[in-house]
C-alpha positions as CSV (number, residue, x, y, z in Angstrom):
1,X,-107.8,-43.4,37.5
2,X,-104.0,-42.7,35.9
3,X,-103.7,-39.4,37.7
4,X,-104.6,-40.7,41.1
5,X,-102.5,-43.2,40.7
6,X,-99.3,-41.6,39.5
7,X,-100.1,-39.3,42.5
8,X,-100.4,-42.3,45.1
9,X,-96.9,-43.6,44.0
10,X,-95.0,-40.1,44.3
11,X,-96.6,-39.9,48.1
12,X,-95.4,-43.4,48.6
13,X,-91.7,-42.1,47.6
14,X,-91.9,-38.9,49.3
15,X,-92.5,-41.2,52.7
16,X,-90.0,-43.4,51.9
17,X,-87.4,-40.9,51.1
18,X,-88.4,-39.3,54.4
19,X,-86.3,-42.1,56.2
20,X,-82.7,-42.5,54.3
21,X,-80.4,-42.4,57.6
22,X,-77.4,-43.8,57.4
23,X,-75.7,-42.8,60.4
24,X,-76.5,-40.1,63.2
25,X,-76.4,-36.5,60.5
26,X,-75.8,-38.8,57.3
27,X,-78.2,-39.4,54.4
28,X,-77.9,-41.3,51.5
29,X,-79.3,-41.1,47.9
30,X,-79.6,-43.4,44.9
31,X,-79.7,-41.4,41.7
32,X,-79.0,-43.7,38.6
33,X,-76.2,-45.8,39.3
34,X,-74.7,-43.8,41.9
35,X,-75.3,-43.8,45.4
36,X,-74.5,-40.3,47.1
37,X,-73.8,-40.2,51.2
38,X,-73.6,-36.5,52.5
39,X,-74.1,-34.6,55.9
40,X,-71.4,-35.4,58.8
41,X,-70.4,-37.6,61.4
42,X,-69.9,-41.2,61.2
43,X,-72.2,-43.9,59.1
44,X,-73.9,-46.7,60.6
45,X,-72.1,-49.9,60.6
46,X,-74.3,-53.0,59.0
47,X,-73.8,-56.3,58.8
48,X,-74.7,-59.5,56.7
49,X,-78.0,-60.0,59.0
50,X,-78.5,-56.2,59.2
51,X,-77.6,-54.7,55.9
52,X,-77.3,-51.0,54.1
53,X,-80.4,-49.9,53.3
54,X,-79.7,-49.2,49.5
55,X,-78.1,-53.2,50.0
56,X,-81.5,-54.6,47.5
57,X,-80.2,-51.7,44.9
58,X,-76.7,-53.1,45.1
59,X,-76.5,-54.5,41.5
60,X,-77.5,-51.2,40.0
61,X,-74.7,-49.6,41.8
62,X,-71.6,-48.1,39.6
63,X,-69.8,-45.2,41.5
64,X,-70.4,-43.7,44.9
65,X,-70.2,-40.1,46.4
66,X,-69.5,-39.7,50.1
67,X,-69.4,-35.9,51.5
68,X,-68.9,-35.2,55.6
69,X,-68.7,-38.8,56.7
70,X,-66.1,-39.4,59.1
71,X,-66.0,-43.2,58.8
72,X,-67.1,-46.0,56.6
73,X,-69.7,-48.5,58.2
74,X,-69.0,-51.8,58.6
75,X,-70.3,-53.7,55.1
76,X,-71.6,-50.4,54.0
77,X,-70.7,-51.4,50.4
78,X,-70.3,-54.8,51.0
79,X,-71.1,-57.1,47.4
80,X,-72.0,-53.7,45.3
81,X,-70.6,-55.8,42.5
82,X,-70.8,-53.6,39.7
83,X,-69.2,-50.6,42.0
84,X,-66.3,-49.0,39.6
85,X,-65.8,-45.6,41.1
86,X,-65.5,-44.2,44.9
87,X,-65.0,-41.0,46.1
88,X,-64.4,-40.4,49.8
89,X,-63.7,-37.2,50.7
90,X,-60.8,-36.3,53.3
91,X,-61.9,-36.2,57.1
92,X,-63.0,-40.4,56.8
93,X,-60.8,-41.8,59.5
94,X,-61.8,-45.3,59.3
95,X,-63.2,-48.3,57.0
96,X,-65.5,-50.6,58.8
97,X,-64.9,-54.1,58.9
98,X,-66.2,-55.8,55.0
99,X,-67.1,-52.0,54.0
100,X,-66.2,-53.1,50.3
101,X,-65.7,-56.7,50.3
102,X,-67.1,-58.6,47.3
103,X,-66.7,-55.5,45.1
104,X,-65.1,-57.5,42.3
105,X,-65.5,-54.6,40.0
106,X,-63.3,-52.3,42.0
107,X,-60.1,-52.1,40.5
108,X,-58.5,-49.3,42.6
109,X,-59.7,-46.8,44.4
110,X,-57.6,-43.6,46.2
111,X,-58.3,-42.9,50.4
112,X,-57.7,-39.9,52.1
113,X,-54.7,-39.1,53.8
114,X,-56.9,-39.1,56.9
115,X,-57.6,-42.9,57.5
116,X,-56.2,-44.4,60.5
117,X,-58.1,-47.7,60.6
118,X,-58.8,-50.2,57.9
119,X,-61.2,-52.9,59.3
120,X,-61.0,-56.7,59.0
121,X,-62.0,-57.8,55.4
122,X,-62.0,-54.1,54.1
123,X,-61.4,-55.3,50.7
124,X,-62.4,-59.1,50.9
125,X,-63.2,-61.1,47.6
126,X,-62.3,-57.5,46.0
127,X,-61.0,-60.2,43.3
128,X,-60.7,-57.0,40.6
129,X,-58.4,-54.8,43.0
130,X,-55.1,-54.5,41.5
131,X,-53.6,-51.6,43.1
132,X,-53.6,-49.8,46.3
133,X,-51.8,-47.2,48.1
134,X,-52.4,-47.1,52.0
135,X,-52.5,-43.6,53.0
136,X,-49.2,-42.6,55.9
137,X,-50.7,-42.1,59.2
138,X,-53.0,-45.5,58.9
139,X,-51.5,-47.1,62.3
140,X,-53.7,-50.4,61.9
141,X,-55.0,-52.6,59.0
142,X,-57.6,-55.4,60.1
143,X,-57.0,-59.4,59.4
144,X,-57.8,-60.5,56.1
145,X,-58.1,-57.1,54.8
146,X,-57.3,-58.1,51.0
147,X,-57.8,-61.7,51.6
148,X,-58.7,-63.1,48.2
149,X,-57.9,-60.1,46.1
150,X,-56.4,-62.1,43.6
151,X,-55.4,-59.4,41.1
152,X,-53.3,-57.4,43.4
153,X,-50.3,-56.7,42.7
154,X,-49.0,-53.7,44.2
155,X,-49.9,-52.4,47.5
156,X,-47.7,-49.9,49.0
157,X,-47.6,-49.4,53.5
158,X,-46.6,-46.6,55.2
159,X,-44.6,-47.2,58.2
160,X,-46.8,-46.1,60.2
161,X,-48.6,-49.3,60.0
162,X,-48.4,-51.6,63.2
163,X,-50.6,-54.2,64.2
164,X,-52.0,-53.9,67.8
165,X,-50.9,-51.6,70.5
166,X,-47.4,-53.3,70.6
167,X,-45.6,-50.7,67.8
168,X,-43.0,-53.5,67.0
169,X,-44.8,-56.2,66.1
170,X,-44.7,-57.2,62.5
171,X,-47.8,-56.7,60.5
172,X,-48.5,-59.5,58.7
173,X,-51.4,-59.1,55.2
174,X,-52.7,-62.1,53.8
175,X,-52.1,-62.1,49.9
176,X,-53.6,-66.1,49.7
177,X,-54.3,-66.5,46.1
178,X,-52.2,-63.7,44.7
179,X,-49.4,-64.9,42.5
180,X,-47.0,-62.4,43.8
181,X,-47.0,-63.4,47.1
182,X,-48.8,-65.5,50.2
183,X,-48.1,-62.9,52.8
184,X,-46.6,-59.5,52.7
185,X,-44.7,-57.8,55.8
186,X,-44.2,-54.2,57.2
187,X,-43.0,-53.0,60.2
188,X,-43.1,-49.7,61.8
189,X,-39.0,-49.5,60.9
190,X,-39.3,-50.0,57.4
191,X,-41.9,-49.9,54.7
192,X,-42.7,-51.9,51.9
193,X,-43.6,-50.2,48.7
C-alpha cells in the first residue's frame, strides 16, 4: 500500500515536470519560493484568460531567477504578490505588457542595460515600487506602465526614451495616485532624473 503509493505520486510528477515550457527553448522551475526560468530565446506571453503556468503557485512566490531569456512574457509574473526579489539577467530586451503588474511586494528591482521595450502596464498596481532606474537605450515605455504605483517616488529616464516612431514627441508616464506627481515628462532632448 504506502510504497505503491508514494511511487504513483513521483510518476505523476515526473509527467508533469515533463511539460514546463515557457516559451520556444525556456523552462521554468518552482523550488521553494522561487521560481527559476532558464534556456534561451524568448518566453511566452500570457494573459488574464491564458495565464503562466506556475500562475496557481503565485502566492508561494518570493524571488525569481531568469537565465537565457531574451524577453519577459506578457503577465508572466502578473499578481505574484509576495514576489520580493528578481533577477534578470542581461540579453532580456523587452517586458511584456502586465509582466509584473499587481506585484505589490516589489519594491525595486534593477533591469539590464539591454531592455529596449517596456510594455503597457509593466509595473501596474506595483503599489510597493518605490524606485526605479530605466536602463539608457530603452527607446519606448508602454501606457500606464507604473499606473497606480503609489509609493514611487523616484524614477529616473534616459533620453533615449521616445514614445512612438516620431523621436520628438514627448513621453508622457502616468504617476495618478503618487503624491509627487500626476504625470512625469521626458523627451529625447533632455532627461529627467
Amino acid at each position: 500500500g504506502e510504497q505503491y503509493r508514494l511511487m504513483s505520486q513521483t510518476t505523476q510528477l515526473t509527467a508533469a515536470a515533463a511539460d514546463n515550457s515557457c516559451g520556444d527553448n525556456l523552462t521554468w522551475s518552482l523550488s521553494g519560493s522561487t521560481l527559476y526560468i532558464s534556456g534561451s530565446g524568448k518566453m511566452t506571453d500570457y494573459a488574464s484568460y491564458e495565464p503562466s503556468p506556475w500562475y496557481d503557485s503565485r502566492d508561494s512566490i518570493q524571488s525569481v531567477s531568469v537565465s537565457g531569456a531574451t524577453t519577459i512574457g506578457a503577465a508572466a509574473f502578473a499578481n505574484c504578490t509576495k514576489l520580493t526579489s528578481v533577477n534578470l539577467p542581461n540579453g532580456i530586451t523587452s517586458l511584456g505588457a502586465a509582466s509584473f503588474s499587481g506585484c505589490t511586494a516589489l519594491t525595486g528591482l534593477s533591469l539590464p542595460s539591454t531592455i529596449k521595450t517596456i510594455g503597457k502596464s509593466a509595473f501596474y498596481k506595483c503599489s510597493g515600487l518605490q524606485s526605479l532606474t530605466i536602463p539608457d537605450g530603452v527607446t519606448s515605455i508602454g501606457d500606464f506602465a507604473f499606473y497606480k504605483c503609489t509609493a514611487l517616488t523616484s524614477v529616473t529616464i534616459p533620453v533615449s526614451v521616445r514614445k512612438g516612431s516620431d523621436s520628438d514627441e514627448t513621453q508622457q508616464l502616468d504617476f495618478t495616485g503618487s503624491q509627487q506627481t500626476d504625470y512625469l515628462y521626458a523627451t529625447k532632448q533632455a532627461g529627467i532624473t
